[in-house]
N, C-alpha and C positions, 0 to 999 in steps of 0.2 A: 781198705779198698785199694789195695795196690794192684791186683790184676782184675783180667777181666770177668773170672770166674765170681770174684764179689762182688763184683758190680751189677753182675747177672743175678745173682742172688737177692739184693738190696733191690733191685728193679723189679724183680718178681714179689718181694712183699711188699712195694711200694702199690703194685699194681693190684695185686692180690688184696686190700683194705678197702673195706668199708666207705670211707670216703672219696676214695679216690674212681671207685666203682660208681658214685651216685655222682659224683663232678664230672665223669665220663656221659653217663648215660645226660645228665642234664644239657651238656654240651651239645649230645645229637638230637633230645627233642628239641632244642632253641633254634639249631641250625637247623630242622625241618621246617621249625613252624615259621621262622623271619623267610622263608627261600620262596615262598607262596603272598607275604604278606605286603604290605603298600611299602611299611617303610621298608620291609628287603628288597621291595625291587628300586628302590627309592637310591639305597644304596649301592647295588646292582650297577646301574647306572651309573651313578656318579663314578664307582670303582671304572666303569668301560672310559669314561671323559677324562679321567687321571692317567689313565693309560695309555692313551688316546696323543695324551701331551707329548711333546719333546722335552727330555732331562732337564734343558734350562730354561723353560715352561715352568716346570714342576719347582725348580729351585726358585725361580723368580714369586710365583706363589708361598711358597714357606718362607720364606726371607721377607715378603711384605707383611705375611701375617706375624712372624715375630714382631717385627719392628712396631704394626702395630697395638698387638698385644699389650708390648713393653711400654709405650706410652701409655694406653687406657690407662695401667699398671701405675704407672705415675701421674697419673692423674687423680688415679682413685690415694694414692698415697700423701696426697694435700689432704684430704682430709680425715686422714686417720692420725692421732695424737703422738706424739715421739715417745711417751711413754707406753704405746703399744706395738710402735712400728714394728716391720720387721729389721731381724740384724743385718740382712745386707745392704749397704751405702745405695744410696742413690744413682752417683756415679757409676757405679757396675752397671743398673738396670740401660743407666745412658750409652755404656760405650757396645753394649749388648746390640741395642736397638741403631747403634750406628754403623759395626760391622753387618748387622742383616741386612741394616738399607743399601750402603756398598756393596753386598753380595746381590742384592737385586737388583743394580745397576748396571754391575760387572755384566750380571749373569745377559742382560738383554742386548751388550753387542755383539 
């Protein structure tokens, strides 16, 4: 696939399968049938108040919800066993959850 003639070709048997015809088509009945339904307009909505926001609105929201994700996260990790935990340190999940709180900080003067 060095040019674009194979690429073009490669895209048209992509397109052209079996699968990808039924991933297609299932994509447009979901998106007809959520676009009428409680939780489409549910999220509808929500999409218009996200938008709605100012950029360090929106950052100051992801940044608090990291932070606190990343607690729960360790919290729930007292009680899971060492011999199951997972492999990344603890320390990572903390300095994770200390840069988002400082980006939510930052973000609100």
């Amino acid at each position: 696939m060095n040019d674009d003639r194979e690429f073009a070709a490669v895209e048209a048997v992509v397109r052209g399968s079996l699968l990808f015809r039924l991933a297609e088509r299932a994509g447009i009945v979901l998106g007809q049938a959520t676009r009428d339904s409680v939780p489409g307009s549910g999220v509808a909505r929500l999409r218009a108040t996200w938008d709605a926001w100012s950029a360090d609105a929106r950052l100051r929201v992801v940044s608090a919800s990291i932070a606190v994700g990343i607690v729960a996260h360790l919290i729930l990790l007292a009680f899971v066993p060492a011999a199951v935990a997972p492999a990344v340190p603890k320390w990572w999940w903390v300095l994770v959850a200390a840069v988002s709180t400082v980006t939510a900080i930052l973000a609100a003067d």
